[in-house]
mmCIF file of the N, C-alpha and C atoms, coordinates in Angstrom:
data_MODEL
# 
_entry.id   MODEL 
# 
loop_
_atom_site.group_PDB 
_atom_site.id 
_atom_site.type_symbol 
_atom_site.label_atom_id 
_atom_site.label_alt_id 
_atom_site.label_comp_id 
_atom_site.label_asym_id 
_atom_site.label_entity_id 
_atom_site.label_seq_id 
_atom_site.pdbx_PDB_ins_code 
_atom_site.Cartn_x 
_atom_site.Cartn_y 
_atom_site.Cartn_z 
_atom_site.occupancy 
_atom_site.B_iso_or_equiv 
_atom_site.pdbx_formal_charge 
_atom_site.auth_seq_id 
_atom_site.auth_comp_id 
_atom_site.auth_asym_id 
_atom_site.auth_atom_id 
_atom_site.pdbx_PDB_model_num 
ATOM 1   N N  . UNK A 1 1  ? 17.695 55.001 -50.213 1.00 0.00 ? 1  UNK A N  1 
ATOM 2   C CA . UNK A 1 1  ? 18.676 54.249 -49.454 1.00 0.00 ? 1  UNK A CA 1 
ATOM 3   C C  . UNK A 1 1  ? 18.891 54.928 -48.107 1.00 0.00 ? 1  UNK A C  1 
ATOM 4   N N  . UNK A 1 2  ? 19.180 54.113 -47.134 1.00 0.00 ? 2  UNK A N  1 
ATOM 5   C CA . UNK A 1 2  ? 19.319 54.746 -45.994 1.00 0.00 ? 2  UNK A CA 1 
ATOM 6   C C  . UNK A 1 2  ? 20.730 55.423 -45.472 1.00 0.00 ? 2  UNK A C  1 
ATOM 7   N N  . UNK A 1 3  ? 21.000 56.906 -44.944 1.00 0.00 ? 3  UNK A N  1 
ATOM 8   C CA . UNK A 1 3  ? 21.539 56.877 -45.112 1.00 0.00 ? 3  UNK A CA 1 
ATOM 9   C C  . UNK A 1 3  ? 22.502 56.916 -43.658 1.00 0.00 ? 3  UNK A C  1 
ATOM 10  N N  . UNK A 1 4  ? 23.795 56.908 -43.991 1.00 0.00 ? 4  UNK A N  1 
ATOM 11  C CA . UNK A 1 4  ? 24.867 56.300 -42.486 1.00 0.00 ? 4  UNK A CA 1 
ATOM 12  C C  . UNK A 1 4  ? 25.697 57.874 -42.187 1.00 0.00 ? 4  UNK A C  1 
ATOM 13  N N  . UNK A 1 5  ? 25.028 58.017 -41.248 1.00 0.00 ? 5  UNK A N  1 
ATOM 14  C CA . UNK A 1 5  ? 26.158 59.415 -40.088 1.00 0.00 ? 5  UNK A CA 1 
ATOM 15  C C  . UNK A 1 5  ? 27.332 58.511 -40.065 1.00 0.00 ? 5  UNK A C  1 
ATOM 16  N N  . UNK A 1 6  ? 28.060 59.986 -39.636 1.00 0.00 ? 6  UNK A N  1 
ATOM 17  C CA . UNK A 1 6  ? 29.628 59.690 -39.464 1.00 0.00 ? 6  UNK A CA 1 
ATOM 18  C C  . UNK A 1 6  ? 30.161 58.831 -38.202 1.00 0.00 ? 6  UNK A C  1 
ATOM 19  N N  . UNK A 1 7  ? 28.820 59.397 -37.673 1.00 0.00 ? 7  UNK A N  1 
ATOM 20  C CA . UNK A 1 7  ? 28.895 58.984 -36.045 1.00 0.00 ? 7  UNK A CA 1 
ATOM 21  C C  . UNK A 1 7  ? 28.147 57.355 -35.874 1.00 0.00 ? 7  UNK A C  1 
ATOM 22  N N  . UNK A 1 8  ? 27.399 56.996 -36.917 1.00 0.00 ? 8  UNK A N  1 
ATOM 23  C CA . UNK A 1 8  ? 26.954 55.169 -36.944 1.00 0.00 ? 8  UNK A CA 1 
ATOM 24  C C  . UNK A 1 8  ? 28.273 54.790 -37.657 1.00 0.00 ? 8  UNK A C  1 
ATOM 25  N N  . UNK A 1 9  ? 28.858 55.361 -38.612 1.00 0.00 ? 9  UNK A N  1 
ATOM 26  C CA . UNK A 1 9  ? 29.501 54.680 -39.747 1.00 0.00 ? 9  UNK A CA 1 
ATOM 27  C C  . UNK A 1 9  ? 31.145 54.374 -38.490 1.00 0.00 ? 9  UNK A C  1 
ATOM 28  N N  . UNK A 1 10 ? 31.689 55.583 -37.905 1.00 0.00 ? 10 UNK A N  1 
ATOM 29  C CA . UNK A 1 10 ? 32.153 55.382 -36.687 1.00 0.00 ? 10 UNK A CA 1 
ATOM 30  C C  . UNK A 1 10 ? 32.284 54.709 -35.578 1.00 0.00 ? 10 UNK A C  1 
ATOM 31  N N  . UNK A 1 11 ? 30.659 54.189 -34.996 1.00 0.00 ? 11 UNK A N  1 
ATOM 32  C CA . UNK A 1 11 ? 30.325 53.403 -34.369 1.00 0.00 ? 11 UNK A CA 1 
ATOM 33  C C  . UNK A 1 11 ? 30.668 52.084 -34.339 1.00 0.00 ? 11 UNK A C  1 
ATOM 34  N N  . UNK A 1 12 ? 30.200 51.510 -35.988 1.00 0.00 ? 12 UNK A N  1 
ATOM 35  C CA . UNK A 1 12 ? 30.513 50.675 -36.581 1.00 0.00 ? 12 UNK A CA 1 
ATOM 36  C C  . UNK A 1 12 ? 31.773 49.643 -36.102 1.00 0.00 ? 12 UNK A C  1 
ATOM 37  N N  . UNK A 1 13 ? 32.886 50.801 -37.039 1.00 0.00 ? 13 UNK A N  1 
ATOM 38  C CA . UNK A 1 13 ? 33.803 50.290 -37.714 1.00 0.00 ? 13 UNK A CA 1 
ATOM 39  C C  . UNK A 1 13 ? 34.651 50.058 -35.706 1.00 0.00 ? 13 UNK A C  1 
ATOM 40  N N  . UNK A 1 14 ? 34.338 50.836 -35.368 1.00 0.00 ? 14 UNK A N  1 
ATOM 41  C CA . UNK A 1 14 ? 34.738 50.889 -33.284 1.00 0.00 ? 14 UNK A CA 1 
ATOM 42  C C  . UNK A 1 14 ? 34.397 49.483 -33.142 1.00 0.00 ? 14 UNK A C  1 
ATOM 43  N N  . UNK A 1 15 ? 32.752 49.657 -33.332 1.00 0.00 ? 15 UNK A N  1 
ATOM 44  C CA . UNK A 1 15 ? 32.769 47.993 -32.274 1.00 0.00 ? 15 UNK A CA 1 
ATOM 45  C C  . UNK A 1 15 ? 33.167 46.562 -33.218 1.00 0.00 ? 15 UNK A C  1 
ATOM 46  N N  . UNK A 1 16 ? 33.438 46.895 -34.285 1.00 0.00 ? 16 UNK A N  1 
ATOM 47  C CA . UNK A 1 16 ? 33.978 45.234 -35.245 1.00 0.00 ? 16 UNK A CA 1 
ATOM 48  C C  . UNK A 1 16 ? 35.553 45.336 -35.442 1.00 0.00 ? 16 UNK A C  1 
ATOM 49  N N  . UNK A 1 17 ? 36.153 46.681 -34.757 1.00 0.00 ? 17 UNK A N  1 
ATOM 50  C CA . UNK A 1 17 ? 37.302 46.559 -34.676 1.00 0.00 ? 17 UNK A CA 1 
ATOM 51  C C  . UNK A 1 17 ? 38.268 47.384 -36.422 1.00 0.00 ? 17 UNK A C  1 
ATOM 52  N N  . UNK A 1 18 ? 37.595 47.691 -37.258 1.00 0.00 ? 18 UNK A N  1 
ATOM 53  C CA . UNK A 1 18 ? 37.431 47.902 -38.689 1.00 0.00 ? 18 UNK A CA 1 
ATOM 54  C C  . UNK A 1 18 ? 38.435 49.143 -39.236 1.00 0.00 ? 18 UNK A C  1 
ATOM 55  N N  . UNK A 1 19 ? 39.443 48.504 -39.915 1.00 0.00 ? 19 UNK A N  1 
ATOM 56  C CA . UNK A 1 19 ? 40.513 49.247 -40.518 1.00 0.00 ? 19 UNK A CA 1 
ATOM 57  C C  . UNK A 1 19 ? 40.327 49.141 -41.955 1.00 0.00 ? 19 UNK A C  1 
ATOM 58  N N  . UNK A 1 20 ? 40.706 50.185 -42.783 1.00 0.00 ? 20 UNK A N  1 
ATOM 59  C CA . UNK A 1 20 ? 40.712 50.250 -44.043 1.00 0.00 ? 20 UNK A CA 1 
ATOM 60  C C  . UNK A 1 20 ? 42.350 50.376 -45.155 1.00 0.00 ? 20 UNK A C  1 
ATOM 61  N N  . UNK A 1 21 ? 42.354 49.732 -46.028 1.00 0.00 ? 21 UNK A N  1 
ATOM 62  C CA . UNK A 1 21 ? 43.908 50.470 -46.301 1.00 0.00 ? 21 UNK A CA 1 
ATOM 63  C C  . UNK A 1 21 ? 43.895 51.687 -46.933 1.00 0.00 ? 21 UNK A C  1 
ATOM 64  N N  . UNK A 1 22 ? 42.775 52.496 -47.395 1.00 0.00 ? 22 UNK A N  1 
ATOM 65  C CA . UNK A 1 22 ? 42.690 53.487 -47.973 1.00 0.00 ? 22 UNK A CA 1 
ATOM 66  C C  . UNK A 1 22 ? 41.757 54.330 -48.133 1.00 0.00 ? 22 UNK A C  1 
ATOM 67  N N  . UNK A 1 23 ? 41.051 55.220 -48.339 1.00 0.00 ? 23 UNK A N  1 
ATOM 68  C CA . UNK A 1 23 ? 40.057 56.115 -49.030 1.00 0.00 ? 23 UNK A CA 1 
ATOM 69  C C  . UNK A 1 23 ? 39.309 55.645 -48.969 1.00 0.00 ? 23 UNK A C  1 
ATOM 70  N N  . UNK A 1 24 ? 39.752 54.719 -50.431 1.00 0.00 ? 24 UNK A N  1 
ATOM 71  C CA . UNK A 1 24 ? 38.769 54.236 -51.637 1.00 0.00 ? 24 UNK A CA 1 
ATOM 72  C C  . UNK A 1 24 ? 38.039 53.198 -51.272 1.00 0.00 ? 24 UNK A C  1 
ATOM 73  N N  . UNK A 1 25 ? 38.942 52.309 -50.126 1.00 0.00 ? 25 UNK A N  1 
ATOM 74  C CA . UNK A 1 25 ? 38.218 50.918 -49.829 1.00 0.00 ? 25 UNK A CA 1 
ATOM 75  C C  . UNK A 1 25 ? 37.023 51.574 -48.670 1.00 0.00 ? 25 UNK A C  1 
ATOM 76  N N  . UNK A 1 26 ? 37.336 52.819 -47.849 1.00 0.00 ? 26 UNK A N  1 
ATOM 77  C CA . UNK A 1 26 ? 36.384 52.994 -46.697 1.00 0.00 ? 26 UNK A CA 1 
ATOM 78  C C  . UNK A 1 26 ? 35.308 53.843 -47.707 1.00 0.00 ? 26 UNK A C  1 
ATOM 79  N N  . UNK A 1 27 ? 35.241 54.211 -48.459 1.00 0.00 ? 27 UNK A N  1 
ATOM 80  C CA . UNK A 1 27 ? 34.007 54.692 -49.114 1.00 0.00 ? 27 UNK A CA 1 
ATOM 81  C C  . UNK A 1 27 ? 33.410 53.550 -49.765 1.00 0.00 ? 27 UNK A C  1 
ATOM 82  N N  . UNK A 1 28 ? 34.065 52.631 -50.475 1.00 0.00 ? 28 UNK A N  1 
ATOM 83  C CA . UNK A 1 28 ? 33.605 50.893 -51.203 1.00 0.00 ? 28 UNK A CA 1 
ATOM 84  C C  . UNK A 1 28 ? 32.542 50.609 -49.433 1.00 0.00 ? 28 UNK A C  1 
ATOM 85  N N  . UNK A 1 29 ? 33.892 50.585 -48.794 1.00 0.00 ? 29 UNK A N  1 
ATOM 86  C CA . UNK A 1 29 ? 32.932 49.981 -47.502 1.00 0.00 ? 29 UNK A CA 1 
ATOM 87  C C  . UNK A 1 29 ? 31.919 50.081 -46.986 1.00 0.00 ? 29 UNK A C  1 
ATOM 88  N N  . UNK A 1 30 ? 31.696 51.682 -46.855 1.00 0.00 ? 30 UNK A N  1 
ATOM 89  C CA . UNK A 1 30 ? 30.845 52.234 -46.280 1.00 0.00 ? 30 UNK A CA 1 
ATOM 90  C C  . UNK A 1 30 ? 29.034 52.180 -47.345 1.00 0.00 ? 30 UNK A C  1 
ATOM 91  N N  . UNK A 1 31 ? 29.532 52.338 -48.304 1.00 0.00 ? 31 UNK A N  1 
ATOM 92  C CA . UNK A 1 31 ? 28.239 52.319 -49.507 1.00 0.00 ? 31 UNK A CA 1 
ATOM 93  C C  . UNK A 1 31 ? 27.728 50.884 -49.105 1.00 0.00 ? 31 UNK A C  1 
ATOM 94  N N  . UNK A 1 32 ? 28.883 49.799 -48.769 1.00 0.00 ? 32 UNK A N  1 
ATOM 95  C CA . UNK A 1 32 ? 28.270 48.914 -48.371 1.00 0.00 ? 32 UNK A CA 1 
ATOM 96  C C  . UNK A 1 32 ? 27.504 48.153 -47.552 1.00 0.00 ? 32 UNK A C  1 
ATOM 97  N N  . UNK A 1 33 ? 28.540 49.390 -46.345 1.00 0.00 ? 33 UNK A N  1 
ATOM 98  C CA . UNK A 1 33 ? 27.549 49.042 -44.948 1.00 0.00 ? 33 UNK A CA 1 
ATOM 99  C C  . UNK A 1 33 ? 25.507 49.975 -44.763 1.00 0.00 ? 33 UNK A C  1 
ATOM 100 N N  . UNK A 1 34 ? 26.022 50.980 -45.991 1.00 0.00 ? 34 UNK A N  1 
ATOM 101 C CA . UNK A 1 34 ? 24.816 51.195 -45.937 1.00 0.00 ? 34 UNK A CA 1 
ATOM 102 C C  . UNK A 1 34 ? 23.668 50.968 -46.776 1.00 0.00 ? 34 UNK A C  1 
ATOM 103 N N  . UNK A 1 35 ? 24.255 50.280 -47.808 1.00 0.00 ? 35 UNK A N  1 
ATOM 104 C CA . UNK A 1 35 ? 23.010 49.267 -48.657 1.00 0.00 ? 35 UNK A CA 1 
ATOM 105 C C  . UNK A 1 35 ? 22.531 47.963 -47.772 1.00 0.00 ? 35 UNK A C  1 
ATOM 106 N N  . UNK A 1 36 ? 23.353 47.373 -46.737 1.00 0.00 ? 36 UNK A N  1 
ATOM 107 C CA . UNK A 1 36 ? 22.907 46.273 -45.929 1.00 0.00 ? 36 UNK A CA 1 
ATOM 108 C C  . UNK A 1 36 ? 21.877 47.389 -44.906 1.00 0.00 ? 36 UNK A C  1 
ATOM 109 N N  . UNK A 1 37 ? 22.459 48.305 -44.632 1.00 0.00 ? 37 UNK A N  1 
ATOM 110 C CA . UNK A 1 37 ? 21.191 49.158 -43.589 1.00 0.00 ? 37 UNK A CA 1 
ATOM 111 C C  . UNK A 1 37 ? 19.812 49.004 -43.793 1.00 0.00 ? 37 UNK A C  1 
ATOM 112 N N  . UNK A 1 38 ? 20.514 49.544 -45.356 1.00 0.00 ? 38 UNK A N  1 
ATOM 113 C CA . UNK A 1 38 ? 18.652 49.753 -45.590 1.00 0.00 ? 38 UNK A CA 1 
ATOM 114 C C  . UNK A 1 38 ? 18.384 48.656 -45.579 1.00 0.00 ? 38 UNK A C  1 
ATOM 115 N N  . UNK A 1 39 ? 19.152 47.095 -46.145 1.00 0.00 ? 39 UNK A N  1 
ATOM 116 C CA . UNK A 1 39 ? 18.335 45.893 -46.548 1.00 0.00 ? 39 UNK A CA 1 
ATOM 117 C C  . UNK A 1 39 ? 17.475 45.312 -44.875 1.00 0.00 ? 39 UNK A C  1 
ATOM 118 N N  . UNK A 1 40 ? 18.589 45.439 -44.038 1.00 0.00 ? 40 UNK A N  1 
ATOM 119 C CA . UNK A 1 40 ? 18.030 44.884 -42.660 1.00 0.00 ? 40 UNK A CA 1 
ATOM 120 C C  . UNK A 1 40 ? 16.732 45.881 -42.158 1.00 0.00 ? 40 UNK A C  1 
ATOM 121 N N  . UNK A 1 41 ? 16.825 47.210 -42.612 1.00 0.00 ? 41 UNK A N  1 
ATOM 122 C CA . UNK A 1 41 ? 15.386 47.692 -41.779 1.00 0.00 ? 41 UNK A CA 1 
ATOM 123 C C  . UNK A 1 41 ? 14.084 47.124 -43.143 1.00 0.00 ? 41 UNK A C  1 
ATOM 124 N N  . UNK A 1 42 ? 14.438 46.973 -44.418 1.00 0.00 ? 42 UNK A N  1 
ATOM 125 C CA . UNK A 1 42 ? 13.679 47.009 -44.836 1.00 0.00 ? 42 UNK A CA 1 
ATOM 126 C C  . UNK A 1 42 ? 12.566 45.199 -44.473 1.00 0.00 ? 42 UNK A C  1 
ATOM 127 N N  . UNK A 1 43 ? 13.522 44.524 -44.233 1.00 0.00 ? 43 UNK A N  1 
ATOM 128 C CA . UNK A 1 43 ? 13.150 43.231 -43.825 1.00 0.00 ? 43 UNK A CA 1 
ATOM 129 C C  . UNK A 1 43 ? 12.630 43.705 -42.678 1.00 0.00 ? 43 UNK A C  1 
ATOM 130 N N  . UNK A 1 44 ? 13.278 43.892 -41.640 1.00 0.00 ? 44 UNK A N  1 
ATOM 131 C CA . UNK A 1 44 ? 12.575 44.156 -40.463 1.00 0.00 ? 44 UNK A CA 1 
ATOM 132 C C  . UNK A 1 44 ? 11.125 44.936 -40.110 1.00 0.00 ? 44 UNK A C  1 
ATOM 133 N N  . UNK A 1 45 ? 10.795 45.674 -41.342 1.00 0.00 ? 45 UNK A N  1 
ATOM 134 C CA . UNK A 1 45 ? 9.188  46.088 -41.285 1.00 0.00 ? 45 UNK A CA 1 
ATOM 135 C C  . UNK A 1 45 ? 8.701  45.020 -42.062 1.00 0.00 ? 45 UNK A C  1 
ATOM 136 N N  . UNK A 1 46 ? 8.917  44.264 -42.463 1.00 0.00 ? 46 UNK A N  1 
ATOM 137 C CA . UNK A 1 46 ? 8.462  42.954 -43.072 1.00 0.00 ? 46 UNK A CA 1 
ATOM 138 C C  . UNK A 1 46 ? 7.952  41.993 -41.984 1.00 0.00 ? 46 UNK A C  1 
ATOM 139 N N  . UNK A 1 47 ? 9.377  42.206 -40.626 1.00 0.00 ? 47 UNK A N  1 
ATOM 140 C CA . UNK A 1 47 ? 8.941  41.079 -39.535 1.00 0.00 ? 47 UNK A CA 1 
ATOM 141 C C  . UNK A 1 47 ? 7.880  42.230 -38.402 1.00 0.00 ? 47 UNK A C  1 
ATOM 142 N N  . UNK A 1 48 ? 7.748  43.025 -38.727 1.00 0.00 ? 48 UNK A N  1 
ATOM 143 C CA . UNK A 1 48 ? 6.937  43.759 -37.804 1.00 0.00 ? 48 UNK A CA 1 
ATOM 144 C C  . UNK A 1 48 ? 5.351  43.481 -38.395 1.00 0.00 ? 48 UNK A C  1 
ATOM 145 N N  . UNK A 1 49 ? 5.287  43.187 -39.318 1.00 0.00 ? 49 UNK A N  1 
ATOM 146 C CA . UNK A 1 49 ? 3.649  42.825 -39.962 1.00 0.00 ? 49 UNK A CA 1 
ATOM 147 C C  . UNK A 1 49 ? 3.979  41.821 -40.267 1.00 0.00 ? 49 UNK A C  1 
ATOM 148 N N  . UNK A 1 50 ? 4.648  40.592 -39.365 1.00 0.00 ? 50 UNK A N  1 
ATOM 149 C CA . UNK A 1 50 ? 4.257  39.477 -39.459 1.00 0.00 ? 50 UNK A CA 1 
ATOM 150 C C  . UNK A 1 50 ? 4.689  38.961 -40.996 1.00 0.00 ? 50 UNK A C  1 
ATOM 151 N N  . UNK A 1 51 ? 5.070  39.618 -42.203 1.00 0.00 ? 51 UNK A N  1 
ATOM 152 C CA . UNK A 1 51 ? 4.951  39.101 -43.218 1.00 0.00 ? 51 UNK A CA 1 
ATOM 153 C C  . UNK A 1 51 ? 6.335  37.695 -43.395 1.00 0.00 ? 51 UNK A C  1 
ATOM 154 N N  . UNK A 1 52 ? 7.333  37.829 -42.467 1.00 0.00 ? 52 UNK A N  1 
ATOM 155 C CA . UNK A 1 52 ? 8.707  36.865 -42.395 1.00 0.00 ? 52 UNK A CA 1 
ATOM 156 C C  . UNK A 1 52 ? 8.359  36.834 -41.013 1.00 0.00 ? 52 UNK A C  1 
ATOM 157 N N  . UNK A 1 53 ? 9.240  35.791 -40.678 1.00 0.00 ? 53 UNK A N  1 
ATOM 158 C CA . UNK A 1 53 ? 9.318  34.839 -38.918 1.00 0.00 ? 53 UNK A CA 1 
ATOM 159 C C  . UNK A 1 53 ? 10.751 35.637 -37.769 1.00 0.00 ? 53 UNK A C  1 
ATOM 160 N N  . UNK A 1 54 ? 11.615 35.874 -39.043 1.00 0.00 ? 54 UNK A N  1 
ATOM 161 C CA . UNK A 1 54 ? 12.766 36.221 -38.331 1.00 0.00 ? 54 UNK A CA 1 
ATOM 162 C C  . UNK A 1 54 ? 13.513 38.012 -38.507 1.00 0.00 ? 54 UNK A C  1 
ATOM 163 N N  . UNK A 1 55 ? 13.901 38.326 -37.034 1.00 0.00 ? 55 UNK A N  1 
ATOM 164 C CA . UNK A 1 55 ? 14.506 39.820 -37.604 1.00 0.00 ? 55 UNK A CA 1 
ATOM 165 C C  . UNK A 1 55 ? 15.857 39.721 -37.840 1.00 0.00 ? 55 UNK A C  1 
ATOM 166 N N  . UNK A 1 56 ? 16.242 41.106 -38.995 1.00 0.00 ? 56 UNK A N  1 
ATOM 167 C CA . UNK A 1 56 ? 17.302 40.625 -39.020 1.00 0.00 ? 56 UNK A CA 1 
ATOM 168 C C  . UNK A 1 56 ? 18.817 42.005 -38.279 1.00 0.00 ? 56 UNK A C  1 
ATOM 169 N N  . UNK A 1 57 ? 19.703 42.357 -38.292 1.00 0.00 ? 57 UNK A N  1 
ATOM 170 C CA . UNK A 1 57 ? 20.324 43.313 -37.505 1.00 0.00 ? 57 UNK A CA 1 
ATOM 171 C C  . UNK A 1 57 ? 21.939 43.264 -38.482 1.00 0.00 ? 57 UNK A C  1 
ATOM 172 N N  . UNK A 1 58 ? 22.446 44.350 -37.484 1.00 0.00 ? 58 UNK A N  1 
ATOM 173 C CA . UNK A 1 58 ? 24.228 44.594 -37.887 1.00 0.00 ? 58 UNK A CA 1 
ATOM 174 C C  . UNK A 1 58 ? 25.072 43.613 -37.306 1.00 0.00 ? 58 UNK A C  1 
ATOM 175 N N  . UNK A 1 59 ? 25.441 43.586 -38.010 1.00 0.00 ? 59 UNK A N  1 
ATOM 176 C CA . UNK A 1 59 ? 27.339 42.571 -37.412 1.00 0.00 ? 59 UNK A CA 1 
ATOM 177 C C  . UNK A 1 59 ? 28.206 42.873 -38.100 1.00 0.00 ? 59 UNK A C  1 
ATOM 178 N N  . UNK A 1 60 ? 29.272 42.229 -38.088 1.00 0.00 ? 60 UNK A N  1 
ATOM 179 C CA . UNK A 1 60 ? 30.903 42.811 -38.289 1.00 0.00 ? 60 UNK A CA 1 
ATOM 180 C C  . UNK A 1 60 ? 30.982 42.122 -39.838 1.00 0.00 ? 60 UNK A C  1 
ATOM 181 N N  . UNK A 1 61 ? 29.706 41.349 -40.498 1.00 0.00 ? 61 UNK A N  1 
ATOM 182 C CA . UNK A 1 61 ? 29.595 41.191 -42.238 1.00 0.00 ? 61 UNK A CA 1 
ATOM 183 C C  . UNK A 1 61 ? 29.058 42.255 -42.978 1.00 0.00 ? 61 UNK A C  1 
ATOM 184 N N  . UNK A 1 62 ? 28.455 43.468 -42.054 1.00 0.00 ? 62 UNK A N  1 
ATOM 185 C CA . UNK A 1 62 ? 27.428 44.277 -43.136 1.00 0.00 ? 62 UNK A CA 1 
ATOM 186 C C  . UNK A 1 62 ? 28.788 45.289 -44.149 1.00 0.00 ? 62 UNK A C  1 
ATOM 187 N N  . UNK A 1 63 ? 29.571 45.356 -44.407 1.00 0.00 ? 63 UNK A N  1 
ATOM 188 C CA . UNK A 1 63 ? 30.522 45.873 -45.216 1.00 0.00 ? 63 UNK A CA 1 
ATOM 189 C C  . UNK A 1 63 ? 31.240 44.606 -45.893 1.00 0.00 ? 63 UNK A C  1 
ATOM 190 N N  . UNK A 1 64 ? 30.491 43.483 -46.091 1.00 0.00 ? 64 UNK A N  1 
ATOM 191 C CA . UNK A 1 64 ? 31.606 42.467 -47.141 1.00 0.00 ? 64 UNK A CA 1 
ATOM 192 C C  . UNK A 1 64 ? 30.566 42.623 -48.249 1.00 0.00 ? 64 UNK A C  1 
ATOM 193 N N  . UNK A 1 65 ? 31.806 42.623 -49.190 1.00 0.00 ? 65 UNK A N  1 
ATOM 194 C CA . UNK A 1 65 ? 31.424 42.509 -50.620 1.00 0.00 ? 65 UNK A CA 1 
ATOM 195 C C  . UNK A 1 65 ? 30.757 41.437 -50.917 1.00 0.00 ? 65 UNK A C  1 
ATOM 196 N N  . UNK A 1 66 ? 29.941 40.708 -52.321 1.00 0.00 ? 66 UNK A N  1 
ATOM 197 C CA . UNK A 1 66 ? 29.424 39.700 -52.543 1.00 0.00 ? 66 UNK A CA 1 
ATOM 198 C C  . UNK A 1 66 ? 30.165 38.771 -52.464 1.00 0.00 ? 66 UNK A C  1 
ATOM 199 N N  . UNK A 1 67 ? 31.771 39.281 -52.860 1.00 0.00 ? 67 UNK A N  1 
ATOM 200 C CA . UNK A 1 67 ? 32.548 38.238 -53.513 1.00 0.00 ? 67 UNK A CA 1 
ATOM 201 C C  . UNK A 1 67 ? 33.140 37.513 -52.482 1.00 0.00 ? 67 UNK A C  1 
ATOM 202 N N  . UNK A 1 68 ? 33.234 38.193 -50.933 1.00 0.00 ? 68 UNK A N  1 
ATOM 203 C CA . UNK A 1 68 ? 33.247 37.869 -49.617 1.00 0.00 ? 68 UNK A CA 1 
ATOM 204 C C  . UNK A 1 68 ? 32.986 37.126 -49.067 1.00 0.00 ? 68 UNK A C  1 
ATOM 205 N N  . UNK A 1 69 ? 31.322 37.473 -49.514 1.00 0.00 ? 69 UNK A N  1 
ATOM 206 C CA . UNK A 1 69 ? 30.574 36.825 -48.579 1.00 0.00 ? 69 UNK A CA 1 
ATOM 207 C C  . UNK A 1 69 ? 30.335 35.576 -49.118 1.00 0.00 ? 69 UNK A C  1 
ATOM 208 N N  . UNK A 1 70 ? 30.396 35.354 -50.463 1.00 0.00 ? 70 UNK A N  1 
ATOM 209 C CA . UNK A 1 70 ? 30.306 33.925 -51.245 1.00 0.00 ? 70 UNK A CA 1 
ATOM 210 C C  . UNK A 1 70 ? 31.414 32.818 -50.862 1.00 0.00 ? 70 UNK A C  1 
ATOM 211 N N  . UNK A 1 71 ? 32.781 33.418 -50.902 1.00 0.00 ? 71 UNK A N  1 
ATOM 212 C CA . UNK A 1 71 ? 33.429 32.647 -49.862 1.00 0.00 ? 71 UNK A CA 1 
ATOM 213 C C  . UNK A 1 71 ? 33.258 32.376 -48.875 1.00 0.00 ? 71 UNK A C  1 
ATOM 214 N N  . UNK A 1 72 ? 32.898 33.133 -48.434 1.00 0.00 ? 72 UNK A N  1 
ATOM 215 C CA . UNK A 1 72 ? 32.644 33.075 -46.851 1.00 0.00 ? 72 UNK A CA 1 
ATOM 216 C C  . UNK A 1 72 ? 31.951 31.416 -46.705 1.00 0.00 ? 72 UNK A C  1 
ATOM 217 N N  . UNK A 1 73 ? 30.657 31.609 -47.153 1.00 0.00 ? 73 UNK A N  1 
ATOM 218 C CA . UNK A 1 73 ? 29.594 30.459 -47.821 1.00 0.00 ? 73 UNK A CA 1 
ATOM 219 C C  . UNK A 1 73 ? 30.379 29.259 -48.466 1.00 0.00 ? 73 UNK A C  1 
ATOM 220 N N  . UNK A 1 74 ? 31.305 29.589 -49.147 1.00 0.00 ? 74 UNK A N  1 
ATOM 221 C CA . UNK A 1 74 ? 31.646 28.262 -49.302 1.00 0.00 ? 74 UNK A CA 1 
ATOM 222 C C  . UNK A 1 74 ? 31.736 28.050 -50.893 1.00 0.00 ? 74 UNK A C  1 
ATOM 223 N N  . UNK A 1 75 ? 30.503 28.927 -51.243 1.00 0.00 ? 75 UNK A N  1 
ATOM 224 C CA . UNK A 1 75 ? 30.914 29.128 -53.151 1.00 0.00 ? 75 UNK A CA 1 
ATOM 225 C C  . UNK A 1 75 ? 31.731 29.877 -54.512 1.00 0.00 ? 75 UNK A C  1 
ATOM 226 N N  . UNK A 1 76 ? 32.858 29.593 -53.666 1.00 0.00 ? 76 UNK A N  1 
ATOM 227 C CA . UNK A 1 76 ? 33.770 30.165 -55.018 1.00 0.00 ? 76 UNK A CA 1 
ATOM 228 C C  . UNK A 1 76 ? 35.161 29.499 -54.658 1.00 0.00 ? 76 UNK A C  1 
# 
């Protein structure tokens, strides 16, 4: 898994504006922002050999939970 400096994980949470109420939720968060890390580079050597059409990058979703992001979508 890839892993997130203090100083990306910092970066981050700076440019999406990103508050936590506790600890527990910025470590939840952070495991999360860095399982999407790895997922976006791992796609992205996918779009570098041509094997997918599109790249993909960070935004202010790579720390939502599934259960989030399924709302988000529209399914739950």
């Amino acid at each position: 898994m890839a892993d997130v400096s203090d100083q990306e994980w910092n970066d981050f949470k700076t440019q999406f504006n990103k508050t936590y109420a506790d600890d527990a939720e910025e470590k939840l968060r952070r495991e999360i922002f860095s399982k999407t890390k790895n997922r976006v580079a791992e796609h992205n050597k996918k779009f570098e050999n041509g094997e997918v059409s599109y790249s993909m990058g960070i935004n202010h979703l790579a720390d939502a939970t599934e259960e989030e992001m399924s709302r988000r979508c529209g399914n739950v």
